[in-house]
GUFIDO-272153 format. One record per residue (C-alpha): residue number from 1; x, y, z. Coordinates in steps of 0.5 Angstrom, whole numbers. Example, Ala and Ser with C-alpha at 12.3 -4.5 7.8 and 13.67 -1.06 7.14 Angstrom:
BEGIN
<atom 1, <25, -9, 16>>,
<atom 2, <27, -2, 14>>,
REM end
This chain:
BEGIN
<atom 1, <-61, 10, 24>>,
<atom 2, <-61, 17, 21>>,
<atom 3, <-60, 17, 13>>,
<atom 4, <-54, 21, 14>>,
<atom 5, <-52, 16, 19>>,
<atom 6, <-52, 11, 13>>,
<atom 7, <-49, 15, 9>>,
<atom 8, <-44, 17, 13>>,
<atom 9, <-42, 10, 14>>,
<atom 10, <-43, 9, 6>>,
<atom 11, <-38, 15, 4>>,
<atom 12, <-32, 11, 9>>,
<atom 13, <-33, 5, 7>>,
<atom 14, <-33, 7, -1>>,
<atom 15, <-26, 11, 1>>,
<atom 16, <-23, 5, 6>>,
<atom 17, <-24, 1, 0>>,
<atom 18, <-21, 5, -6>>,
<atom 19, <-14, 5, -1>>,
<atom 20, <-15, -1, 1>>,
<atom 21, <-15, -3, -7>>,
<atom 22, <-9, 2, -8>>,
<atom 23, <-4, -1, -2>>,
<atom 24, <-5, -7, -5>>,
<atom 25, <-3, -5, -12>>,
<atom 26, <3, -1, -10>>,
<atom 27, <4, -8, -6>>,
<atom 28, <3, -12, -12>>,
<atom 29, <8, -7, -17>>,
<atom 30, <15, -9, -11>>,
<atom 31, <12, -16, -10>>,
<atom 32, <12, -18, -17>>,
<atom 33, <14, -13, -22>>,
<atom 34, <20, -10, -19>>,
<atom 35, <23, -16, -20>>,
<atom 36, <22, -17, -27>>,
<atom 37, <27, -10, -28>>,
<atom 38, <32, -14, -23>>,
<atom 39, <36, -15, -29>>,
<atom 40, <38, -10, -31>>,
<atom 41, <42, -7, -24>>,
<atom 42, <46, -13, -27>>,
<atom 43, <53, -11, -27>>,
<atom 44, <59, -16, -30>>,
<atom 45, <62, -20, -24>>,
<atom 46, <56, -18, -20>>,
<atom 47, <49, -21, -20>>,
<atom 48, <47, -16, -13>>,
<atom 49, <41, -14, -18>>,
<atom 50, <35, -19, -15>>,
<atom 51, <38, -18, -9>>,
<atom 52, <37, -10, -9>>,
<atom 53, <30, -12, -12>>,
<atom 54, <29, -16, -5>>,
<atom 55, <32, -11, -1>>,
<atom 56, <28, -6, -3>>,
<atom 57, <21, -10, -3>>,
<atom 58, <22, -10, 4>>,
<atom 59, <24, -4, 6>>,
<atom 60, <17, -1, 1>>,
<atom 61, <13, -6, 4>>,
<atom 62, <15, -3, 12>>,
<atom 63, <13, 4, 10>>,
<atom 64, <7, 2, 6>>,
<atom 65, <5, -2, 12>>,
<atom 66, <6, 5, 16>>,
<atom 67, <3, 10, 10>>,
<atom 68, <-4, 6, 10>>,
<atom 69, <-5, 6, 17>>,
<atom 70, <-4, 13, 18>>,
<atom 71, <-9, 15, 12>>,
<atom 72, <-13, 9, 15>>,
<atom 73, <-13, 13, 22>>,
<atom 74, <-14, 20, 17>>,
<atom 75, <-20, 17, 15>>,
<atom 76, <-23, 13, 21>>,
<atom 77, <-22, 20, 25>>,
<atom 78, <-25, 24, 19>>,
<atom 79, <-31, 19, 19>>,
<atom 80, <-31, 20, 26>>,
<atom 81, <-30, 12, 27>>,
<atom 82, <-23, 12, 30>>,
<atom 83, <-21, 8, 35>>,
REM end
């Protein structure tokens, strides 16, 4: 196995990581903390602000999924490890 070799796999595995790291913080924030500001979409009669935190939680948790996986892919064919 070359240096650069090394290297290479190196510089993808630190890059895979610092995504990986940032998907689950974004992950993190409408898991948990889009929940705490449910409160305030309160209105009188209408408790629907949890409910819309809800909502969006899954709607941000679809298009995550997808945005790391493209840039995952971006990565893996920068690399040259794609699939």
């Amino acid at each position: 196995m070359s240096k650069s070799s090394s290297s290479n796999r190196e510089m993808h595995w630190q890059k895979t990581k610092t995504l990986t790291m940032l998907t689950l913080i974004i992950w993190y924030f409408f898991s948990f903390e889009i929940h705490l500001w449910g409160e305030a979409l309160n209105t009188a009669g209408f408790p629907g602000g949890y409910f819309m935190a809800g909502q969006g939680s899954q709607v941000a948790f679809a298009l995550l999924v997808f945005w790391f996986a493209r840039r995952q892919d971006k990565l893996d064919q920068e690399y040259g490890v794609a699939e």
